[in-house]
C-alpha positions as CSV (number, residue, x, y, z in Angstrom):
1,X,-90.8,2.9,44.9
2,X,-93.1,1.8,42.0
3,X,-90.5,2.5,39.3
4,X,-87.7,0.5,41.1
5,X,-90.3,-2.3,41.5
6,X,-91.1,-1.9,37.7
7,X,-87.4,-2.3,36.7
8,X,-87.1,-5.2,39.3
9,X,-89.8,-7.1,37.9
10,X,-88.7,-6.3,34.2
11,X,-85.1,-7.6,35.5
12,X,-86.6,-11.0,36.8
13,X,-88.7,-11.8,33.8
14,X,-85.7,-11.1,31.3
15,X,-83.6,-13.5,33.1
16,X,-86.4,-16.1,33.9
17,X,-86.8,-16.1,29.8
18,X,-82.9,-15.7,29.2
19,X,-82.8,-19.2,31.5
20,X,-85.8,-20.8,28.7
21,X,-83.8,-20.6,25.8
22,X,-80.2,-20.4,26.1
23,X,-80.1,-24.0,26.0
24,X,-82.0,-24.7,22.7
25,X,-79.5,-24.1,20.3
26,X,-79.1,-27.4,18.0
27,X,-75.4,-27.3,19.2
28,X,-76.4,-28.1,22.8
29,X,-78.9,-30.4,22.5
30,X,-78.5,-33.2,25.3
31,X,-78.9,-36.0,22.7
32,X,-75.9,-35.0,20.6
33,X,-73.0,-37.0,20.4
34,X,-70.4,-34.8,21.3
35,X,-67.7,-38.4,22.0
36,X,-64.2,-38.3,20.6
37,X,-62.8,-40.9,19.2
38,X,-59.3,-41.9,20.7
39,X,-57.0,-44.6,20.1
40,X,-57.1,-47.0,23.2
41,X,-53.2,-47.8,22.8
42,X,-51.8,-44.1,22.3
43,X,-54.4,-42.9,25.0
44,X,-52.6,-45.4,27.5
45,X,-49.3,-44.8,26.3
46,X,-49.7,-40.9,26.5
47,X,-51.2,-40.6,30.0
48,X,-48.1,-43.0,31.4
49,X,-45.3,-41.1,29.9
50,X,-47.4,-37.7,31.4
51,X,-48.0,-39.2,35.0
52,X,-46.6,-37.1,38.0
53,X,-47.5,-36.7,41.3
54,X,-49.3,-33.4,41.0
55,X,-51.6,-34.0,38.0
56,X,-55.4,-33.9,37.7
57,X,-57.4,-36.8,36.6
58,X,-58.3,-37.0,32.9
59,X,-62.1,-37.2,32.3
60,X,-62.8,-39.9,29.9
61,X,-66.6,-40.0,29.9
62,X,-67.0,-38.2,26.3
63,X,-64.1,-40.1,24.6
64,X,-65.3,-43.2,22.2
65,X,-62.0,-45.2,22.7
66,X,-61.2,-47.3,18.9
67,X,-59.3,-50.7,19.9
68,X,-56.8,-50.9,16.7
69,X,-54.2,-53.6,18.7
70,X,-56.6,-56.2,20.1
71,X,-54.7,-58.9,18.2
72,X,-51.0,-57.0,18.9
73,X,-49.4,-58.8,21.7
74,X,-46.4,-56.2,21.4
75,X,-49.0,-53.1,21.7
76,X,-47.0,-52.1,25.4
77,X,-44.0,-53.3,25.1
78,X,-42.2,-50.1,24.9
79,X,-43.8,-49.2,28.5
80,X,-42.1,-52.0,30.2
């Protein structure tokens, strides 16, 4: 029983420290900026031409979207 109980506890306390420091790598720290930067006007464009039925939502909350045809009136006017 003690050996089992030895091996148990060694098991917990490896994966309690495992837990401590996986996440401190400087490529997972929570105040990088991991945003993509994205054309506003071929982001619309693409996500109309791939619309069905069927597909999953896209999750824009890490894209930085860049707004190169503010002053284009003609910016959709191949959509319609």
């Amino acid at each position: 029983m003690k050996p089992t109980l030895n091996i148990v506890l060694a098991l917990v306390v490896s994966l309690s420290l495992t837990g401590c420091f996986s996440g401190s790598s400087k490529n997972n720290a929570p105040d990088q900026d991991l945003s993509i930067s994205v054309d506003y006007t071929t982001f619309v464009k693409n996500e109309i031409k791939q619309t069905s039925a069927t597909r999953a939502p896209v999750n824009i909350n890490r894209l930085e979207f860049r707004f190169n045809d503010q002053d284009n009136e003609q910016a959709f006017d191949d959509l319609f």
